[in-house]
VOSE-149647 format. One record per atom (N, C-alpha, C): residue number from 0; atom name; x, y, z negated. Coordinates in Angstrom, 3 decimals. Layout:
<recs>
REC   romi   lumkol          u          v          w
REC    NUM       CA          X          Y          Z
...
</recs>
This chain:
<recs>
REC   romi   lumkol          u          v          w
REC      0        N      7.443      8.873     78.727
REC      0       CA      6.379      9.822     78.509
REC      0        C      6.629     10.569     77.200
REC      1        N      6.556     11.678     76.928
REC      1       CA      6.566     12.495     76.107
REC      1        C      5.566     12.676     75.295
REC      2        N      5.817     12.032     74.161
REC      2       CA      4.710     11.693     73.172
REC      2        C      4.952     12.423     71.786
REC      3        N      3.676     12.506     70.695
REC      3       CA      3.917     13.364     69.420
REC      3        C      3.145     11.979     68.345
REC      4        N      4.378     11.821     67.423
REC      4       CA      4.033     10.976     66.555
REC      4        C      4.102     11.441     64.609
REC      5        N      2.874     11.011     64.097
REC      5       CA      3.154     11.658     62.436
REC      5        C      3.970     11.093     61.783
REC      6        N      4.989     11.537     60.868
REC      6       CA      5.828     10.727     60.317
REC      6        C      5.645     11.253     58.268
REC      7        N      5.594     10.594     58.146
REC      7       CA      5.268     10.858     55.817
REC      7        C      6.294     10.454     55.423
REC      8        N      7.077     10.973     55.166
REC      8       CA      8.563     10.261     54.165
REC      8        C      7.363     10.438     52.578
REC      9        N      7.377      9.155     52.147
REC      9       CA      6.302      9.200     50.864
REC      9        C      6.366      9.230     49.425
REC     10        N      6.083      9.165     48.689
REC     10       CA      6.349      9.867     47.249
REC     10        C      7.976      9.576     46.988
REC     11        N      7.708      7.596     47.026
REC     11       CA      9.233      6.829     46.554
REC     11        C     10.487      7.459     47.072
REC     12        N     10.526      7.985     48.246
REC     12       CA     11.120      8.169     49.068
REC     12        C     11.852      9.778     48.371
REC     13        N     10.310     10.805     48.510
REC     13       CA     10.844     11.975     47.855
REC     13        C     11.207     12.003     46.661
REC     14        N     10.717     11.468     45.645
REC     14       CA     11.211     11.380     44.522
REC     14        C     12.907     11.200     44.250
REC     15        N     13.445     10.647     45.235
REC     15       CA     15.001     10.065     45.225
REC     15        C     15.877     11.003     46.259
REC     16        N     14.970     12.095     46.575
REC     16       CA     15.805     13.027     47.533
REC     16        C     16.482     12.258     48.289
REC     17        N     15.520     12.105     49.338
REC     17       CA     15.530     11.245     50.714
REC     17        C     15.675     11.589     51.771
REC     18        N     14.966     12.740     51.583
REC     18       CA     13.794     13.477     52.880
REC     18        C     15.374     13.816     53.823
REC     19        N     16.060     14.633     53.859
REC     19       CA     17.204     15.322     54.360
REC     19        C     17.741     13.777     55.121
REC     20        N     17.948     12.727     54.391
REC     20       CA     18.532     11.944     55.172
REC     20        C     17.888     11.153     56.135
REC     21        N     16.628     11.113     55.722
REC     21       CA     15.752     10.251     56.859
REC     21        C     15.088     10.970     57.949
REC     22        N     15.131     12.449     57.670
REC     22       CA     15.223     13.367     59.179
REC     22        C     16.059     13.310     59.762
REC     23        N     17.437     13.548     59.212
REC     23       CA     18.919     13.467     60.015
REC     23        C     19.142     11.774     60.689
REC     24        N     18.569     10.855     60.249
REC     24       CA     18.373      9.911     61.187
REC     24        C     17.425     10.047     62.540
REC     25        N     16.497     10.304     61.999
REC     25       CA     15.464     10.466     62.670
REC     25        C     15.552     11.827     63.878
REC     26        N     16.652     12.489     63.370
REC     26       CA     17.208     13.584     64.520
REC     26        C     18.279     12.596     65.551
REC     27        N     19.023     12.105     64.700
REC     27       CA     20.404     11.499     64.922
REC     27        C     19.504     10.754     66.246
REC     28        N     18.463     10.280     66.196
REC     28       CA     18.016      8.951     67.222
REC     28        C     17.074      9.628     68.480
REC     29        N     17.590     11.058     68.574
REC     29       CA     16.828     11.639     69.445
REC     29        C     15.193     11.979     69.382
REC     30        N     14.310     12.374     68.620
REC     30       CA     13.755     13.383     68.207
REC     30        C     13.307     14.157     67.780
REC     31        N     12.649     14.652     68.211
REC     31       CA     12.743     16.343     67.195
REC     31        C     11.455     16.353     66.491
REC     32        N     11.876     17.517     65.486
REC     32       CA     10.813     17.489     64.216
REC     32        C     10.306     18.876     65.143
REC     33        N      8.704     19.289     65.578
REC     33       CA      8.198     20.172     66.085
REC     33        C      6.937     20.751     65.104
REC     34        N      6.967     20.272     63.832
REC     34       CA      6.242     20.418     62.364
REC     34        C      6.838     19.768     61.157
REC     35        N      6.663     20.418     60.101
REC     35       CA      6.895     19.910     58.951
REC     35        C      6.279     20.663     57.895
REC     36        N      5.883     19.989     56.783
REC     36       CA      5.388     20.620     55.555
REC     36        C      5.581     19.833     54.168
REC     37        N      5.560     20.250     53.110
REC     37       CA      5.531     19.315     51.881
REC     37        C      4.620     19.419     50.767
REC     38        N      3.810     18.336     50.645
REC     38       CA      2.405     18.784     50.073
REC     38        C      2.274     16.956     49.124
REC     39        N      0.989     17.847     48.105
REC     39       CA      0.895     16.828     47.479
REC     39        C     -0.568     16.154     48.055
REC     40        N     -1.070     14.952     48.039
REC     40       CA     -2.075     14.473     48.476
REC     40        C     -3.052     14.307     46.929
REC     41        N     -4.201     14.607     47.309
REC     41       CA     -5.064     14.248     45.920
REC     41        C     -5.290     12.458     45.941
REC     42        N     -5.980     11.880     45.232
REC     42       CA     -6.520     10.854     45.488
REC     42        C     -7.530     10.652     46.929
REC     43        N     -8.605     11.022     47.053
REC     43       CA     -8.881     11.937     47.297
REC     43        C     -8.873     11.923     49.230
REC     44        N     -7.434     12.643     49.277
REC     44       CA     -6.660     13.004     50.046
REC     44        C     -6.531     11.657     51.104
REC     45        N     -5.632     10.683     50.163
REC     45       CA     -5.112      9.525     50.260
REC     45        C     -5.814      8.994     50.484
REC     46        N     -7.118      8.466     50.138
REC     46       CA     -8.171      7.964     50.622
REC     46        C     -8.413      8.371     51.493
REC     47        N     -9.158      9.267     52.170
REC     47       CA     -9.535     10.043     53.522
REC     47        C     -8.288      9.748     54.615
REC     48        N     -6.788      9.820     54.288
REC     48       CA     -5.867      9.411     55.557
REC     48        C     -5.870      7.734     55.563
REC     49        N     -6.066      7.479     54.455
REC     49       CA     -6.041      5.641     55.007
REC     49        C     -7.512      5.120     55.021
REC     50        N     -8.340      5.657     55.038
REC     50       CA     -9.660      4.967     54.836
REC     50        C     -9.699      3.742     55.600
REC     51        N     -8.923      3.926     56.948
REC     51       CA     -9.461      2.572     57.707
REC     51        C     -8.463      1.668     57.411
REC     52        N     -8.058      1.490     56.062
REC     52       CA     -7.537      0.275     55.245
REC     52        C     -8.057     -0.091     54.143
REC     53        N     -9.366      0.983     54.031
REC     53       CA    -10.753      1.022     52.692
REC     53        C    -11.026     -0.926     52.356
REC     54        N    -11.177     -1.332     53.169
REC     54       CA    -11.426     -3.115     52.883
REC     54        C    -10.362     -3.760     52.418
REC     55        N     -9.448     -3.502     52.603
REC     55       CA     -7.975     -3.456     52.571
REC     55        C     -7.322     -4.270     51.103
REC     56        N     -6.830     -5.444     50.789
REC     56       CA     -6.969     -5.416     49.384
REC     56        C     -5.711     -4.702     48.787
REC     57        N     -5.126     -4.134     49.446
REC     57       CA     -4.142     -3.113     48.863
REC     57        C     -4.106     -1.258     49.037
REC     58        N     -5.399     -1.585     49.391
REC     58       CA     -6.185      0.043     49.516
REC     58        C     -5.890      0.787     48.023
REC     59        N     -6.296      0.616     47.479
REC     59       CA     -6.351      1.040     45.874
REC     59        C     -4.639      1.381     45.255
REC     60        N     -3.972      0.462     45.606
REC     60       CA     -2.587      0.725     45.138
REC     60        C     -1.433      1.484     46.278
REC     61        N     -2.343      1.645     47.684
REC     61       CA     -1.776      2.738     48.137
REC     61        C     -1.938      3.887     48.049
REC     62        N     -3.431      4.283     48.195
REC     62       CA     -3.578      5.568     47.741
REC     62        C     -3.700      5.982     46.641
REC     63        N     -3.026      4.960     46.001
REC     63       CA     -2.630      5.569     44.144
REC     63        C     -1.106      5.850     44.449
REC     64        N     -0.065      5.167     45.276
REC     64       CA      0.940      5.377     45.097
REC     64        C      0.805      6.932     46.064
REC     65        N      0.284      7.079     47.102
REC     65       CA      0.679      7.550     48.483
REC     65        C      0.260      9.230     47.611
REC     66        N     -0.554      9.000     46.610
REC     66       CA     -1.022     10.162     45.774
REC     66        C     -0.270     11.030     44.641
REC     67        N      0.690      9.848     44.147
REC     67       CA      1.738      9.877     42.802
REC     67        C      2.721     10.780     43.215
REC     68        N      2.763     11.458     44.545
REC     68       CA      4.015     12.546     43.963
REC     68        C      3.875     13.350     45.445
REC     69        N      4.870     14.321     45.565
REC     69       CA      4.842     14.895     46.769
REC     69        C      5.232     14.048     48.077
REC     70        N      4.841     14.294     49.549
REC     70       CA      5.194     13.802     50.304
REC     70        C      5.801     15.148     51.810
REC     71        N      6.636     14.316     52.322
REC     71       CA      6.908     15.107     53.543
REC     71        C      6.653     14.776     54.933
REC     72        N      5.617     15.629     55.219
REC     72       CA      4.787     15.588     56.666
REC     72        C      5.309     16.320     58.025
REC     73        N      5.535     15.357     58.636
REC     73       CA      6.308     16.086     59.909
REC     73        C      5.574     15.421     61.405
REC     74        N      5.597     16.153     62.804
REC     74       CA      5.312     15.866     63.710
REC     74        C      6.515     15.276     64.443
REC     75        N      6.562     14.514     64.954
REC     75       CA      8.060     13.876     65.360
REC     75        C      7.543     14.092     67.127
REC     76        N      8.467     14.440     68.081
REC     76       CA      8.268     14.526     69.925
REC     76        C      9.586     13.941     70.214
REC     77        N      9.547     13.408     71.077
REC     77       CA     10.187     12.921     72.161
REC     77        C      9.736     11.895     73.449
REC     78        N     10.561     11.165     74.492
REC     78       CA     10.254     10.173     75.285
REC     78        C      9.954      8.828     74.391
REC     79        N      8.670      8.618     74.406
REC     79       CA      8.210      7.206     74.065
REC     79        C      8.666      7.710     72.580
REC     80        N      7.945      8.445     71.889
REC     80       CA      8.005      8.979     70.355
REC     80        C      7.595      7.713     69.402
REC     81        N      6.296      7.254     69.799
REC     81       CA      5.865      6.388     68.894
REC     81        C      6.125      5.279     68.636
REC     82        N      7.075      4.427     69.659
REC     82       CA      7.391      3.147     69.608
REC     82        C      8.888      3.497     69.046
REC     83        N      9.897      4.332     69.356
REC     83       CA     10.878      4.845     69.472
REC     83        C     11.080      4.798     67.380
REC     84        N      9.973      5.407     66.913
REC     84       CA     10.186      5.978     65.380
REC     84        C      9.965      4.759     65.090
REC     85        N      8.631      4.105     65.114
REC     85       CA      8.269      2.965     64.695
REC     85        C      9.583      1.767     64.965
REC     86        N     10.454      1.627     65.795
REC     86       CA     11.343      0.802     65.970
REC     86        C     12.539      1.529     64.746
REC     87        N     12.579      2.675     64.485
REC     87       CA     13.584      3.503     63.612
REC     87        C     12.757      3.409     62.223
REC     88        N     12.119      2.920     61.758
REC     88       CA     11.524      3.148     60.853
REC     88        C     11.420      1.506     59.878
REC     89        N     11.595      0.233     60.797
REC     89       CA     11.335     -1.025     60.573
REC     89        C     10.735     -1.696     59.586
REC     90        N     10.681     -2.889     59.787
REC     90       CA      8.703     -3.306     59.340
REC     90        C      8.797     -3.445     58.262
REC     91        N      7.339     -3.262     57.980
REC     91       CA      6.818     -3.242     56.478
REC     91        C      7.355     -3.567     55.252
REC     92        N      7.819     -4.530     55.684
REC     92       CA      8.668     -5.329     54.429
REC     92        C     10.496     -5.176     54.687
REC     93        N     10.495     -4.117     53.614
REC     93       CA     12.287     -4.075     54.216
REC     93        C     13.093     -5.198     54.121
REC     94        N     12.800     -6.526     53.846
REC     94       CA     13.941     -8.070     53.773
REC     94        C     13.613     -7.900     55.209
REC     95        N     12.406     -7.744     55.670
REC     95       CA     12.232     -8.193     57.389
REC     95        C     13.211     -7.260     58.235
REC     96        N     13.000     -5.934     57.814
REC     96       CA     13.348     -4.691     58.532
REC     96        C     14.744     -4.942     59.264
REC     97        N     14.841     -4.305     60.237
REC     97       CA     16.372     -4.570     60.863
REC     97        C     17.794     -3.781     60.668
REC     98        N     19.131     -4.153     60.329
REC     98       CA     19.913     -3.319     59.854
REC     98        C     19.733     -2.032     60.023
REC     99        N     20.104     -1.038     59.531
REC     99       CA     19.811      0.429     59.933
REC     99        C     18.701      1.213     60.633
REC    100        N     17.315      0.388     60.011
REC    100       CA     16.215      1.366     60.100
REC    100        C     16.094      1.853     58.785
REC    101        N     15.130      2.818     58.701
REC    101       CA     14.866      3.407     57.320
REC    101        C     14.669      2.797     55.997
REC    102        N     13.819      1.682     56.943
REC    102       CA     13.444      0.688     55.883
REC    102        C     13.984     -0.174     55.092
REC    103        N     14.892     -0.402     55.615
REC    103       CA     16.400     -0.920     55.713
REC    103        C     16.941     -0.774     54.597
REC    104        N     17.580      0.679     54.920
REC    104       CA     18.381      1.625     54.251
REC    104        C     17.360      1.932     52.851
REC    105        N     16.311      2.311     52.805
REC    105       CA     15.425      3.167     51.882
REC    105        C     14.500      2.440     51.479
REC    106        N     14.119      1.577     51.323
REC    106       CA     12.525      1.134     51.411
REC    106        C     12.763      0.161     49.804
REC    107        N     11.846      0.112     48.767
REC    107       CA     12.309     -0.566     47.686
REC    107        C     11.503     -1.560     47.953
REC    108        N     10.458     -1.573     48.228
REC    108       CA      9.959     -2.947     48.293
REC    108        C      8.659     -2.553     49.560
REC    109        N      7.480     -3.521     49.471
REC    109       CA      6.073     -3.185     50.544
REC    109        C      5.845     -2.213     50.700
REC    110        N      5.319     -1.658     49.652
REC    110       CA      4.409     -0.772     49.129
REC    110        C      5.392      0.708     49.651
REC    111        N      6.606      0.511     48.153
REC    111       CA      7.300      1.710     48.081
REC    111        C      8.056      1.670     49.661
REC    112        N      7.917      1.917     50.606
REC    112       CA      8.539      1.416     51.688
REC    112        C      9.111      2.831     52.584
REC    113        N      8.862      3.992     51.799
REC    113       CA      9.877      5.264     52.273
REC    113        C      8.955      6.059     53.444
REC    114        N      8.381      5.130     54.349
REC    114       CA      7.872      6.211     55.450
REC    114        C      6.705      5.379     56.163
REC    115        N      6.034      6.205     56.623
REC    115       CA      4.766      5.985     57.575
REC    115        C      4.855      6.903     58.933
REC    116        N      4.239      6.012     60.051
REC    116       CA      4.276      6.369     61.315
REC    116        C      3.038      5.950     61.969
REC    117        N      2.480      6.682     62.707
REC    117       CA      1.085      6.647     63.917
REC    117        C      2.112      5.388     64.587
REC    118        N      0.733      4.596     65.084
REC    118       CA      1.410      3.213     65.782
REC    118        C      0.388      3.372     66.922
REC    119        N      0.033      3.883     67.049
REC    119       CA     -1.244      3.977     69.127
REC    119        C     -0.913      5.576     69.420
REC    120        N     -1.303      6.145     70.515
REC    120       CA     -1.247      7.441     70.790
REC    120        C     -2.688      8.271     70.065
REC    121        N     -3.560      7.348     70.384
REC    121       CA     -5.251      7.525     69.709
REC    121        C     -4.424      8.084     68.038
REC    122        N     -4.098      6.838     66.865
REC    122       CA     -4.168      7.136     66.023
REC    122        C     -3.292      8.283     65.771
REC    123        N     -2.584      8.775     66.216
REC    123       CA     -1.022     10.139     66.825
REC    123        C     -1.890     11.009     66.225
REC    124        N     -2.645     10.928     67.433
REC    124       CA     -3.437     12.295     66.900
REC    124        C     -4.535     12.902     66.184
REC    125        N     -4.960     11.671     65.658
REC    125       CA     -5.703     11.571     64.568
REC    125        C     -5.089     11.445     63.465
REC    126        N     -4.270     11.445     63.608
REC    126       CA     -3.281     11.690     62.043
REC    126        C     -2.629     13.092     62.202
REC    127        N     -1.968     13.263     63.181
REC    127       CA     -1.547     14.586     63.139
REC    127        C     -2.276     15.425     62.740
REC    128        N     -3.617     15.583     63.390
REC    128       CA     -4.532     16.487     63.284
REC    128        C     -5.025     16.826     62.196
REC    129        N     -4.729     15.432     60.947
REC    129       CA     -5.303     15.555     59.456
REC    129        C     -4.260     16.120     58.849
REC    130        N     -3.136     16.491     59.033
REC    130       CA     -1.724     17.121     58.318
REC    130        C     -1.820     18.761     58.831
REC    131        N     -2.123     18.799     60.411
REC    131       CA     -1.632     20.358     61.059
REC    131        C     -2.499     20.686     61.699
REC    132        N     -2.644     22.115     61.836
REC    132       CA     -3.308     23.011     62.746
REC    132        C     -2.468     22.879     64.112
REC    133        N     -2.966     23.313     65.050
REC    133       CA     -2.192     23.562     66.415
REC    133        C     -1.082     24.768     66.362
REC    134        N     -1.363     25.492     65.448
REC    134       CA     -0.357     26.330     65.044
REC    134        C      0.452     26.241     64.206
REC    135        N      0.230     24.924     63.698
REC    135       CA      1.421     24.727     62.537
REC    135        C      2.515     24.104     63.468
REC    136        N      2.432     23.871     64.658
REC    136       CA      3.445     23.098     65.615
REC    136        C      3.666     23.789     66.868
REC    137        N      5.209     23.824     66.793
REC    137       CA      6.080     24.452     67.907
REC    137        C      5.763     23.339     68.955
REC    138        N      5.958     23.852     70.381
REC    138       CA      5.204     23.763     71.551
REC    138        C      7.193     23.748     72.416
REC    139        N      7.591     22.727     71.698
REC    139       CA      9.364     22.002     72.461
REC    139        C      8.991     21.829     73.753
REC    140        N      7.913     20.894     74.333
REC    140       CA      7.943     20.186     75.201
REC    140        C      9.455     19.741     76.014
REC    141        N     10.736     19.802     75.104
REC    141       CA     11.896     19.511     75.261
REC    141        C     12.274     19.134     76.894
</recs>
């Protein structure tokens, strides 16, 4: 199924001029970027995209980090997009992560961990929708 998933390469990440290589993976693994932008998040900001981690006891030190610098926001499409990135992207903790996901490769520790991805189709587009207009995204349907 042809699905649209959000992807944040995040401050740690940009800060170390990342971004170029973790798209070109993320191309390399079959799909396509059909949005992108690079913006800074306020506090603010950061709060409002993670709120439903507000109870969270690491709420506070994400959206302090997720706030600390620019980030790069992209719509990612392809077959089975969201499980597909999320498997390219690997878990939370890069010791766990599996050879040659992002996390892998990029991720310094929990926190600083390089990238974020929609994990349901529900949250897809409720995240997308907080980054882009319908016109900020090309219409591939590849």
């Amino acid at each position: 199924m042809l699905q649209r998933t959000l992807c944040l390469i995040k401050p740690d990440a940009v800060s170390r001029k990342l971004s170029g290589a973790i798209l070109d993976l993320i191309q390399k693994n079959g799909l396509s970027v059909v949005g992108m932008k690079m913006l800074r998040l306020s506090r603010a900001g950061a709060e409002g995209f993670y709120a439903v981690h507000r109870e969270r006891p690491f709420f506070d030190s994400l959206t302090a980090s997720m706030s600390s610098g620019p980030i790069v926001a992209a719509v990612l499409e392809g077959e089975d997009a969201i499980a597909r990135y999320r498997k390219l992207m690997g878990a939370t903790n890069p010791a766990n992560a599996e050879e040659g996901s992002i996390r892998k490769l990029y991720a310094l520790d929990v926190e600083a961990n390089s990238v974020h991805g929609s994990d349901a189709p529900e949250t897809a587009a409720v995240e997308i929708a907080y980054f882009f207009s319908s016109l900020e995204l090309v219409n591939s349907g590849q």
